[in-house]
C-alpha positions as CSV (number, residue, x, y, z in Angstrom):
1,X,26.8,-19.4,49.5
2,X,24.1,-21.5,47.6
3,X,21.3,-19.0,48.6
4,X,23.0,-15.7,47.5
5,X,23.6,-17.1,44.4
6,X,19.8,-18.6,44.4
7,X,19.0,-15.1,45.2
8,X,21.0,-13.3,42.3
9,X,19.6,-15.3,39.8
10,X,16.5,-14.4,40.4
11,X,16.8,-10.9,40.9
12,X,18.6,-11.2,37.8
13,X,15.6,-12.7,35.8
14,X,12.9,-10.2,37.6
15,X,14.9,-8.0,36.2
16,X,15.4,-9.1,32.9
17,X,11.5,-10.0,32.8
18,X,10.8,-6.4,34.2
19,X,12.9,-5.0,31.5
20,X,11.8,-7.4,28.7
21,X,8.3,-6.5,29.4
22,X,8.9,-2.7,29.8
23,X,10.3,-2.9,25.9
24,X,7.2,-4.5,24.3
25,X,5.6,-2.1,22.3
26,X,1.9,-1.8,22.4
27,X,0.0,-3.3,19.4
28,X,-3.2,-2.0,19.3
29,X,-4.3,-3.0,15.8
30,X,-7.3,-5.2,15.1
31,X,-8.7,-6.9,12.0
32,X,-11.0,-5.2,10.2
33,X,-14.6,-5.7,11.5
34,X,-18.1,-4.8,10.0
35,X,-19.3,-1.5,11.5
36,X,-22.5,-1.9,13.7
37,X,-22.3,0.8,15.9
38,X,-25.0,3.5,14.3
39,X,-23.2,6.6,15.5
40,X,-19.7,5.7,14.0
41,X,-21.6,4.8,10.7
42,X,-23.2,8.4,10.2
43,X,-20.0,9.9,11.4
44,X,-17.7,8.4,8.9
45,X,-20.3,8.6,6.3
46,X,-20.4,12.5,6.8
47,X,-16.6,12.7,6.4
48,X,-16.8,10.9,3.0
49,X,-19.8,13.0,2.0
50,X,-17.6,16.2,3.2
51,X,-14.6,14.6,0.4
52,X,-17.4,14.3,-2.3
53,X,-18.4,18.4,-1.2
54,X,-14.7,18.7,-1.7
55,X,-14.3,16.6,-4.8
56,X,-17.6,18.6,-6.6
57,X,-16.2,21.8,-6.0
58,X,-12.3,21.0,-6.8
59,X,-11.5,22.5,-3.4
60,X,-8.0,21.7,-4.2
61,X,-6.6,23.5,-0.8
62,X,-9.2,21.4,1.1
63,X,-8.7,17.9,-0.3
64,X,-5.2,18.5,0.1
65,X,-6.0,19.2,3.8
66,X,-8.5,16.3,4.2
67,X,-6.0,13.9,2.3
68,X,-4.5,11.5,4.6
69,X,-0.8,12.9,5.1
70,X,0.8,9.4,4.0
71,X,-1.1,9.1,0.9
72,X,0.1,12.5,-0.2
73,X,3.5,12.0,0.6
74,X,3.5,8.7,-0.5
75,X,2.4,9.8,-4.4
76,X,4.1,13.1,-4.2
77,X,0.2,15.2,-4.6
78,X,0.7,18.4,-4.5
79,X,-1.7,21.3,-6.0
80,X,-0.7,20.5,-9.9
81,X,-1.3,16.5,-9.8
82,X,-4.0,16.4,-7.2
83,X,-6.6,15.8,-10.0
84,X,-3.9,13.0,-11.4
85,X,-4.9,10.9,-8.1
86,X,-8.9,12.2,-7.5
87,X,-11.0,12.0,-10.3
88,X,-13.0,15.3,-9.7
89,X,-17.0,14.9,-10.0
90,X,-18.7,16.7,-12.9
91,X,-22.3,17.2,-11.5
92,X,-23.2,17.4,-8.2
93,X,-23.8,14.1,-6.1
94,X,-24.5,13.1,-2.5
95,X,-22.8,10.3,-0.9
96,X,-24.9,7.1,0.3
97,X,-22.8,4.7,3.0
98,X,-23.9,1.1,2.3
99,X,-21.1,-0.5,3.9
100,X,-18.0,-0.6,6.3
101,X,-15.1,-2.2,8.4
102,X,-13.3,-0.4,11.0
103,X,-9.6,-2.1,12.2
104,X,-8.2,0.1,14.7
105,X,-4.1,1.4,13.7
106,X,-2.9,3.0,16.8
107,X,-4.3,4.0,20.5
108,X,-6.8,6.7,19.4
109,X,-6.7,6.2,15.5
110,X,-9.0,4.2,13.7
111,X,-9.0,2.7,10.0
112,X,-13.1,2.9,8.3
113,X,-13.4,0.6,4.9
114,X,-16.0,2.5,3.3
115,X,-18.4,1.8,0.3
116,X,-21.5,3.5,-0.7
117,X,-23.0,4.8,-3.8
118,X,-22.4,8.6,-5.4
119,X,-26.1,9.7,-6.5
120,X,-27.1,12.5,-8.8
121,X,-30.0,14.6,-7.1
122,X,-32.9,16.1,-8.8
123,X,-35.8,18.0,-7.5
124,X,-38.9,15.9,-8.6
125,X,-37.0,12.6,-8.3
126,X,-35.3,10.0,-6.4
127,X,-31.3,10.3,-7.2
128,X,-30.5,8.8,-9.8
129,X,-27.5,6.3,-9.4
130,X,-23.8,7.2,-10.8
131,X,-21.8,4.7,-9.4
132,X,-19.8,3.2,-6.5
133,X,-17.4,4.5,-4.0
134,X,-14.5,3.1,-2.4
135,X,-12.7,5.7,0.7
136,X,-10.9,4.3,3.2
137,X,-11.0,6.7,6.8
138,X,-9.0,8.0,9.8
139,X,-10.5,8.6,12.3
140,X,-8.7,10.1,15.2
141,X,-11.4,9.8,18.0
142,X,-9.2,11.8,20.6
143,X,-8.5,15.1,18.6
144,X,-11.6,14.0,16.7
145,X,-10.2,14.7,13.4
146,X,-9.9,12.7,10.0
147,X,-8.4,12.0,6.7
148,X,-9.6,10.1,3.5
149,X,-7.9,8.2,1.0
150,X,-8.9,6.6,-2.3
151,X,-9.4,3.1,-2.0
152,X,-9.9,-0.2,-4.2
153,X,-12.5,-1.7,-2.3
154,X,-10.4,-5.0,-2.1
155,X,-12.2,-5.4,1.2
156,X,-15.6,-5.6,-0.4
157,X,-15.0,-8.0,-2.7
């Protein structure tokens, strides 16, 4: 009698185990880390210069596409407040990265702290400086696709 009921408890706590273990959802983010890997840098960095193309031109259906879906749902943007949450660029400028974290959110999706520097370009010249630029990135390295957001730079301060 003592070894069937031996036995059912511990069938009954494999199982409870199995099932508690079954139920855990998969945390897959990370703190934000300093970017070092060269390839990821340029990549993001060409996203955020595609955003200042975007920004230049007040491509409103594009930055509404490139917009990370959250952020535009989150403020409402649609094609008559756009400008009201991006501050549109007067003269052309190219986009230099100086800086950025990466934390990853989900299994394929990953989260890129930018900063750099927007740079007025002339012919016989070096740009000349216009000021700094916080973006933050998704990357989605499986459908390799992407979305920017305004950011604070909170990170870089």
């Amino acid at each position: 009698m003592l070894i069937i009921i031996f036995i059912a408890l511990v069938v009954i706590l494999i199982t409870v185990y199995y099932l508690k273990d079954r139920n855990k959802e998969k945390s897959y983010y990370t703190e934000p880390e300093i970017v070092t890997n060269n390839s990821s840098f340029y990549t993001v960095s060409s996203c955020v210069s595609k955003y200042v193309s975007y920004l230049y031109n007040k491509d409103i259906d594009n930055l509404l596409v490139l917009l990370n879906q959250k952020y535009i749902e989150k403020n409402n943007i649609d094609i008559s407040n756009i400008f009201e949450y991006l501050i549109p660029l007067d003269s052309y400028q190219t986009f230099k990265a100086k800086k950025m974290y990466v934390s990853r959110v989900d299994e394929h999706i990953y989260k890129y702290y930018v900063y750099g520097v927007l740079e007025e370009e002339y012919i016989d010249s070096y740009g000349k400086y216009v000021g700094d630029l916080y973006v933050v990135v998704y990357l989605n390295e499986e459908g390799m696709t992407f979305s920017v957001e305004p950011y604070d730079g909170e990170i870089f301060k």
